[in-house]
C-alpha angles and dihedrals in degrees: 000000000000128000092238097044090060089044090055093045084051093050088049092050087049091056103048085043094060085042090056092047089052097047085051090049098062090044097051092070107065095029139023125224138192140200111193127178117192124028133286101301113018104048151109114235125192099193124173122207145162092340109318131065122246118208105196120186127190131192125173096204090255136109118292115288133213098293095183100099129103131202129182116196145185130211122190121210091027096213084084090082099051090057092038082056085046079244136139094042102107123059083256093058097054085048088072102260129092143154124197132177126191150153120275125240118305082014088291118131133347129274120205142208134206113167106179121173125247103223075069101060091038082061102041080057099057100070105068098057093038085057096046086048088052090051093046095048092050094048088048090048103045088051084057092044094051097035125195098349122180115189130195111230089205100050105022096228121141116220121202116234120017109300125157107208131062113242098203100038102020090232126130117279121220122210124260092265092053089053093050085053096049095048087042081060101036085054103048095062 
């Protein structure tokens, strides 16, 4: 697979993965919604509500438990899980950004806290795509700026149109795609 073709597969993963994180956003306001794997006091929770994302994270001080289980749940308002986070109480976390820590249950462990907003992943997606169409736009450009080009590999000359023959040398002549791809090649060494 080509270089360009993986960076366009990743450009289209960035974009539906903004999508996604918009999607969640909206919702997020009018419902919250979690996504918990492990049980009730060992686990790792991705939660959304009321317009930032909250990574919560539990361990009871014990050996590892069965971390298999998964658990999707609903909260509605979703204020209940910033509360439940001990979140949305200070003028950054309303913001959108937060950070608790605090003991487990029974004072084992520890439970933690991220609240990050969403507006802040949205943008941390758009890069990636933005980037790929810059690329794209310059190399198309540059194909329509430099017109039908034809180059010698033995004398290095470049020929305007599509000829065949080098008038200088009398080799064959390869077209202008065929010479990005030799000095791609040339330069990576």
């Amino acid at each position: 697979m080509s270089v360009r073709f993986i960076q366009g597969l990743l450009a289209i993963k960035s974009v539906l993965l903004g999508i996604l994180i918009a999607a969640m956003w909206v919702r997020s306001h009018h419902t919250g919604d979690a996504l918990r794997w492990g049980n009730k006091t060992q686990h790792i929770e991705l939660g959304s509500a009321d317009g930032s994302v909250i990574i919560r994270y539990a361990n009871d001080g014990r050996a590892p438990a069965d971390m298999r289980l998964w658990e999707i749940w609903h909260a509605d308002p979703p204020q209940i899980m910033l509360l439940r986070a001990r979140l949305g109480e200070s003028r950054l976390n309303q913001a959108g950004f937060g950070l608790t820590k605090e003991p487990g249950d029974a004072g084992r462990g520890v439970v933690v806290n991220v609240m990050i907003p969403h507006f802040l992943l949205v943008l941390l997606a758009i890069p990636g795509p933005m980037i790929w169409v810059w690329h794209w736009y310059h190399r198309r450009r540059r194909r329509i700026k430099l017109g039908t080009m034809s180059w010698c590999p033995t004398c290095w000359r470049e020929v305007e149109g599509i000829v065949y023959t080098c008038p200088e040398c009398g080799g064959p002549l390869a077209t202008h795609d065929e010479h990005e791809e030799i000095i791609r090649k040339t330069s990576a060494r």
